[in-house]
C-alpha positions as CSV (number, residue, x, y, z in Angstrom):
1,X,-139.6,94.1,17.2
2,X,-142.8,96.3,17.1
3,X,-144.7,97.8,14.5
4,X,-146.5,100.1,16.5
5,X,-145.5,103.5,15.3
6,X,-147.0,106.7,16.6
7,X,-147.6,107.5,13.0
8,X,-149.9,104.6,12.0
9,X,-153.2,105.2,10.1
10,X,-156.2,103.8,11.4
11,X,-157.5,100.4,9.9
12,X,-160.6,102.4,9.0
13,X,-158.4,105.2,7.1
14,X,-156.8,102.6,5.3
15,X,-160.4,100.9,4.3
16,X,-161.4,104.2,3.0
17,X,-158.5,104.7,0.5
18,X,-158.8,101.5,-0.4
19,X,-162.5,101.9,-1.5
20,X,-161.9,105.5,-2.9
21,X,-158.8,103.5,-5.2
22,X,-161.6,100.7,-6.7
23,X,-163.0,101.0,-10.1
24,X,-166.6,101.3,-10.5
25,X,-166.5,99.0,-13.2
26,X,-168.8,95.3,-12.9
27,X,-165.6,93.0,-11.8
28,X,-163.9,96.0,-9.1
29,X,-160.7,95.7,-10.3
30,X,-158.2,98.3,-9.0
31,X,-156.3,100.8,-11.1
32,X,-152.6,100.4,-12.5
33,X,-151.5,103.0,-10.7
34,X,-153.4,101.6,-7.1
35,X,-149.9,101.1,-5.2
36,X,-149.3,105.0,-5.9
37,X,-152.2,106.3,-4.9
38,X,-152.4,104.6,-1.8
39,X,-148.8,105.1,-1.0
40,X,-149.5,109.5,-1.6
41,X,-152.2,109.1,0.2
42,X,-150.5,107.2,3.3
43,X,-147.5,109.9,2.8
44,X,-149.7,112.5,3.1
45,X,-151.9,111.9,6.0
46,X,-148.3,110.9,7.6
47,X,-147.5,114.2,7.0
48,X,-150.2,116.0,8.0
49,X,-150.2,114.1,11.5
50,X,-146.1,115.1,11.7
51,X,-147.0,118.9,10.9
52,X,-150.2,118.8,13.3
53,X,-147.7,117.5,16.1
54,X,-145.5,119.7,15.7
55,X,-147.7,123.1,15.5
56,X,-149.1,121.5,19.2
57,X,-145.8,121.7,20.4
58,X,-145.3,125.2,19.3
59,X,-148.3,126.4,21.3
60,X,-147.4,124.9,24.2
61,X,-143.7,126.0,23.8
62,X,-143.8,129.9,23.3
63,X,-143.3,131.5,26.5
64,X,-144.3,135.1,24.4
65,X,-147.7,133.8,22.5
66,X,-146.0,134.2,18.9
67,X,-148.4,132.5,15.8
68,X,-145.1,130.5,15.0
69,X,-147.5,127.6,14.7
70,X,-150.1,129.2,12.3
71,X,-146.7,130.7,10.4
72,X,-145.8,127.1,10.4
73,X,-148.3,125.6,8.6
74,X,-149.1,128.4,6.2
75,X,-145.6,127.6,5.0
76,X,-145.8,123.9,5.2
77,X,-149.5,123.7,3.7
78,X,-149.6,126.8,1.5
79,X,-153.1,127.5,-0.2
80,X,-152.8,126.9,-3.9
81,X,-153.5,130.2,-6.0
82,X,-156.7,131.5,-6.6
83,X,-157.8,130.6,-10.1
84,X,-158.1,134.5,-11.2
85,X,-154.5,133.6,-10.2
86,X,-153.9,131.2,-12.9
87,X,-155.7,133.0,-15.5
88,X,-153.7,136.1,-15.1
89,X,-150.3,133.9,-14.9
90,X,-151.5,132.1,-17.6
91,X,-152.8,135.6,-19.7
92,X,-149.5,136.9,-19.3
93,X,-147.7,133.5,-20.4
94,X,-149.4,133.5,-23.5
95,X,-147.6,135.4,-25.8
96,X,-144.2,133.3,-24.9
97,X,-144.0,131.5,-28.1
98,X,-146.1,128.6,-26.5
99,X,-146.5,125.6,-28.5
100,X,-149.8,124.1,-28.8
101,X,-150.2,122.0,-25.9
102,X,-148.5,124.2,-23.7
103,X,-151.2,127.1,-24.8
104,X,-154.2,124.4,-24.4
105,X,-153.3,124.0,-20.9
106,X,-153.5,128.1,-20.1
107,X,-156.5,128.4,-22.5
108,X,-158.1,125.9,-20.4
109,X,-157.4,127.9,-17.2
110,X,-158.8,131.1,-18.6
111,X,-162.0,129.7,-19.7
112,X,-162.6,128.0,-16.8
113,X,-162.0,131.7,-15.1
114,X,-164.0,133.2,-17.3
115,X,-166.6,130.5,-17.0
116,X,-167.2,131.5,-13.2
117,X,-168.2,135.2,-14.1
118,X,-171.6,136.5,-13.6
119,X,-173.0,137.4,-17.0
């Protein structure tokens, strides 16, 4: 049996999580969560590679020239919103009978909003 997938992160990649994943305290010890956050970022890159291979094949499938790869990947990897976004979800959450540490979070967006305004 082999465990040479076609989906295999390089040795290097691997390194690099690793090190991103230490603490930067004097004995180096690794977080509680480490396992997790190595595993996400495995499953990501996994599925990045996965979505990559597949737009490829869409290019060089489509006898008329459509975008279906760009439409595919806009839908698989959508931009997050904006944070003017958030503040205005947020702003219009507000008066929904929050309680406090639901209105902390959206407070926090706003001001971070309003924080990136010119004066």
């Amino acid at each position: 049996m082999t465990n040479n997938y076609p989906i295999t992160p390089p040795p290097e990649l691997v390194e690099q999580w690793v090190q991103a994943t230490e603490s930067n305290d004097c004995i180096g010890a690794f977080p509680t969560n480490f396992e997790k956050r190595i595993c996400t970022a495995a499953a990501r890159w996994g599925a990045d590679q996965e979505l990559e291979a597949c737009c490829v094949w869409l290019r060089g499938n489509d006898p008329y020239e459509h975008d279906y790869h760009q439409m595919l990947r806009t839908a698989r990897r959508p931009k997050p919103p904006s944070l003017k976004a958030q503040a205005l979800t947020a702003l219009s959450e507000a008066d929904q009978g929050l309680n406090e540490s639901e209105w902390q979070q959206r407070s926090d967006i706003i001001r971070r909003a309003l924080e990136q305004l010119d004066d």
